[in-house]
C-alpha positions, 0 to 999 in steps of 0.5 A: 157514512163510511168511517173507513173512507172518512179516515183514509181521506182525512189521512190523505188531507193531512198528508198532502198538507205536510207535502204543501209545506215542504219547499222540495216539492217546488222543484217539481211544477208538475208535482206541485199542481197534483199535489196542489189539484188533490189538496183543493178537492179534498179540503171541502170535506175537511172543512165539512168534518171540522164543522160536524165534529164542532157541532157535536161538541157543542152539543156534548157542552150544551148537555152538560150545561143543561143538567145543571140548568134546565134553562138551556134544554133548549140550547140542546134542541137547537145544536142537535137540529143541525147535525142530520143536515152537517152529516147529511152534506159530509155523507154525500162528499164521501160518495166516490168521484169522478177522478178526473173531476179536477182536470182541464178538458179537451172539446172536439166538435165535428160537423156531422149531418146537414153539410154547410147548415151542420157546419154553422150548427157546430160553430154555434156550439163552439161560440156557446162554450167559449162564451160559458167558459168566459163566464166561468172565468176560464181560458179557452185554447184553440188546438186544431181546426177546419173551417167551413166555407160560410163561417162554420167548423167542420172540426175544430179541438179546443182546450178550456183550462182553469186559472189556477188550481180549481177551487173544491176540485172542480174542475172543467171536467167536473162541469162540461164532462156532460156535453159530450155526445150528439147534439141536434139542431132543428132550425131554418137554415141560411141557405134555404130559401122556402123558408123550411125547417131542417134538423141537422147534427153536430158531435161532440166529444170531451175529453179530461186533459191528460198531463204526461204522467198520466198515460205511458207513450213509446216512442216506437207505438208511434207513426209519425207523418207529415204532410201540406195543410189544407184549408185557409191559412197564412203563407206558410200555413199550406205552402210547406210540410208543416202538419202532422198526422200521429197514429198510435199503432197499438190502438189505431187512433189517429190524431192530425194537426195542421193550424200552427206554422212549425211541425213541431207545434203541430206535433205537440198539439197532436200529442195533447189530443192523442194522450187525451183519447188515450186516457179517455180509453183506458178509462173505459176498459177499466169501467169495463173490467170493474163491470160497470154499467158505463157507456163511453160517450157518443162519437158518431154523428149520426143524428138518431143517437142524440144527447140534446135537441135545439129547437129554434122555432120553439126557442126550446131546448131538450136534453133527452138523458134526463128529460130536461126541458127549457124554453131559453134556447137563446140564454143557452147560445149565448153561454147560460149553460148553468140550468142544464149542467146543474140538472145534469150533476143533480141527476149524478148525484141522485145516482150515485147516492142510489148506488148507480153507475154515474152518468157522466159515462152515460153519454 
């Protein structure tokens, strides 16, 4: 266990405590909810130190108490046996996280192999999120999207928030970070009529959401067009210049947007996306500089470079980073996405304790 690291954040802790406290920082929303995201993730470890460090006294009492008296030799054994376990959880707290592990996240989810079948795919995905996030009690925005002609997605960007700041620092980030990638669907479609099973594929990409503070954009790195929406959409939806495409110049990445009725909306729901990759980015070449063995998640779709199989003849799902397999591809559709996150983040967590590079870079 790091003393160095344990003291700096229980500095940290306190710090942010006395910040909480302060009425001037209430001026200042932004401000309170870094403060606010950063106090919850930290005060888990607090708490787990504060029960270690009472732990020990009780051990220190009840040794005193026994050399007066035998009769309590066994209060000893009893308190000593809780301390590996105590140490054992405040050790893996102090393992470094995931910084983003606290934030909102953007999903995008493109139809990719498999035309009108990889676009139903990829709203199957989309109800799947959406009805996990009910679960867990979070909101989900819709930001772009573009419709298919059976009632799929051809892409679609979706914000999934928490309510309020998250409990523990764990965020959507810290939970849906995994299902970036490729994700591959082996069914019958509804257009085949001789009954055969196709395999198709759909892209996901997750993005953590980055607030204005956390990535500088200029103004003048900025290309701005508009132009007429395409697509189904109310009458003034595609009948004026209402969506907009953003390009940042000094990285190429282009952003389009073009689901709400005023440009204005458009381009803030651009802007969110745009800071979001952005951050994503400069995440990477950092990982990249600091030599680490990360890679950024899949953003093709091409179905060879898959993350997860889901095999409808079979009920079967299979996600191939770690060899998980389970037979509740229905439960999963509908939302019941714990079984495979939680071996995900177990995985993580071996890694991380092993020393690796974590896997949420690994997709």
């Amino acid at each position: 266990m790091s003393n160095d690291r344990l003291s700096t954040l229980l500095a940290e802790y306190a710090d942010l405590e006395r910040r909480m406290e302060d009425p001037s920082i209430h001026t200042d929303q932004a401000l309170v909810r870094r403060v606010g995201r950063r106090f919850a993730e930290l005060a888990p470890l607090n708490a787990a130190h504060q029960e270690l460090e009472a732990a020990r006294a009780d051990l220190v009492a009840a040794k005193e108490l026994a050399a007066e008296d035998p009769a309590f030799a066994s209060e000893v054994e009893a308190v000593a046996a809780t301390l590996p376990a105590l140490e054992e959880k405040l050790g893996e707290m102090l393992i470094p996280r995931d910084p983003s592990d606290a934030k909102d996240v953007i999903i995008e989810i493109k139809a990719g192999e498999g035309g009108q079948e990889s676009a139903l795919f990829a709203g199957d995905l989309l109800r799947m999120y959406t009805r996990y996030a009910e679960r867990r009690g979070w909101v989900v925005e819709v930001i772009d999207s573009q419709e298919s002609d059976l009632g799929g997605v051809k892409d679609i960007s979706v914000a999934v928030k928490t309510r309020g700041v998250p409990e523990g620092g764990h965020g959507v980030w810290s939970r849906m970070k995994w299902e970036g990638g490729v994700h591959r669907v082996q069914r019958v479609p509804v257009t085949e009529s001789q009954g055969r099973i196709h395999t198709s594929a759909a892209g996901v990409l997750v993005l953590p959401e980055a607030e204005e503070v956390d990535i500088d954009i200029q103004s003048g790195d900025l290309r701005i067009d508009v132009y007429r929406s395409s697509g189904p959409g109310g009458q003034s939806v595609n009948t004026t210049d209402s969506a907009v495409r953003i390009t940042h110049l000094p990285t190429g990445t282009v952003v389009s947007c073009q689901n709400e009725k005023s440009q204005l909306q458009n381009k803030e729901s651009a802007m969110r996306i745009l800071r979001s990759r952005l951050l994503a980015q400069a995440q990477e070449a950092a990982d990249a500089a600091a030599g680490d063995a990360r890679k950024a998640q899949v953003r093709t779709v091409d179905r060879s470079e898959r993350v997860r199989t889901y095999n409808f003849p079979q009920n079967r799902i299979t996600d191939h980073r770690i060899g998980y397999t389970a037979y509740n591809l229905d439960l999963v559709l509908g939302g019941e996405l714990d079984g495979v996150l939680e071996a995900l983040a177990a995985s993580d967590r071996a890694a991380r304790l092993a020393g690796d590079p974590d896997l949420s870079r690994r997709q």
